[in-house]
N, C-alpha and C positions, 0 to 999 in steps of 0.2 A: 456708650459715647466713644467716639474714635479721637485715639489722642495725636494730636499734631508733632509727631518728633521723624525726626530727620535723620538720616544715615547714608552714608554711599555704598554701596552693593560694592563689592568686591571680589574680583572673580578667582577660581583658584589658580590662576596661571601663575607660573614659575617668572614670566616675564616680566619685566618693572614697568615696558610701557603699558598706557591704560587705552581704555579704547571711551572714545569721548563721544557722545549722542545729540546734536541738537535737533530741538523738532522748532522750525522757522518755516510759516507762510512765504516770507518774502525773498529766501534765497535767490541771488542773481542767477537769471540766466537770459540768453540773447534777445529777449521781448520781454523783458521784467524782471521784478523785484522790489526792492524795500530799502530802508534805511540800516532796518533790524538785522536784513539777512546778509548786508554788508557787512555789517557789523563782526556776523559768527564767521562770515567767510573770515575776514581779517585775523578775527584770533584761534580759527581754525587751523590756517596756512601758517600762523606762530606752533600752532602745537604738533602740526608734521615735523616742523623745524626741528622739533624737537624731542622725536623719533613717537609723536601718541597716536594712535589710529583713531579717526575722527570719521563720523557719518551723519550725517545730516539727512532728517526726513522733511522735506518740503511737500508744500501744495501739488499736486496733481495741476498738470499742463498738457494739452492735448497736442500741443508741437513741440514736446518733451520724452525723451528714452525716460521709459519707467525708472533706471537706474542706469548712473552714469561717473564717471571717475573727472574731478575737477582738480588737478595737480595733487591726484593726495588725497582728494577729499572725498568719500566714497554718496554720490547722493542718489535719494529715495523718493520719487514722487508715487505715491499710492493711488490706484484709480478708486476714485470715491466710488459707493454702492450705486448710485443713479445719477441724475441731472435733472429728478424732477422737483428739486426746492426753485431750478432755477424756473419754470413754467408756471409754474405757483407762486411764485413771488410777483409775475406779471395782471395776478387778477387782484385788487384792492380788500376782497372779503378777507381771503385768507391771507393775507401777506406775513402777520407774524407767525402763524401755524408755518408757513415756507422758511421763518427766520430757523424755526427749532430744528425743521425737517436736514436743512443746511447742514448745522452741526452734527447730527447724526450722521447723517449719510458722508461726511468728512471725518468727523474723530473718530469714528467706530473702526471703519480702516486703516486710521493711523496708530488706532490701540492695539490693534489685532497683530500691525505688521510690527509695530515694537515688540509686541510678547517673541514672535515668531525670528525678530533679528537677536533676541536675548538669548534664547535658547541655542541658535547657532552660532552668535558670537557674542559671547557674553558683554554687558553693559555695566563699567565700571560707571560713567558719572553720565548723566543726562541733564540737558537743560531744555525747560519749555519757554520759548520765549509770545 
């Protein structure tokens, strides 16, 4: 059985600031966005204020820099594995097989590129929203 407890990773840096992670679908950017990912922007651009290093992993955007710097705020769109949930979801048989295939082919890149952003700069606090 896996027990539900919680704890914040803490890195061994000498420095007081933290480095802050959110993973938001709807992060603003010039053709989109979300309520939510206004939301981390806002209290993201508090916690540059406030000397934290903040990175934000959003959704993959094809008229989107893989990675790109918003006052501060260092963000990450991962190109998902494929686009074929999106052609599959078009034919009615398989539509919820396309629901699963989605996820996959989305978080599994955005798990890969978390491990891979930890490792190079460690991840004091993360939120999934």
């Amino acid at each position: 059985m896996v027990e539900n407890t919680y704890s914040p990773v803490i890195s061994n840096n000498t420095d007081t600031r933290f480095h802050f992670v959110y993973v938001e679908a709807g992060y603003p950017h010039p053709h989109g966005g979300g309520g939510a990912g206004t939301y981390v922007r806002l209290v993201a651009q508090e916690l540059i204020r406030r000397g934290h290093r903040v990175s934000v992993v959003s959704k993959w955007c094809p008229h989107c820099p893989l990675q790109y710097d918003d006052n501060g705020i260092v963000i990450y769109r991962p190109k998902p594995l494929s686009l074929f949930h999106y052609y599959a979801s078009k034919l009615p048989i398989v539509h919820n097989i396309a629901l699963i295939l989605r996820s996959l082919e989305t978080n599994i890149p955005i798990y890969l590129f978390l491990e891979k952003l930890h490792r190079d700069n460690p991840i004091d606090l993360s939120r999934i929203y």
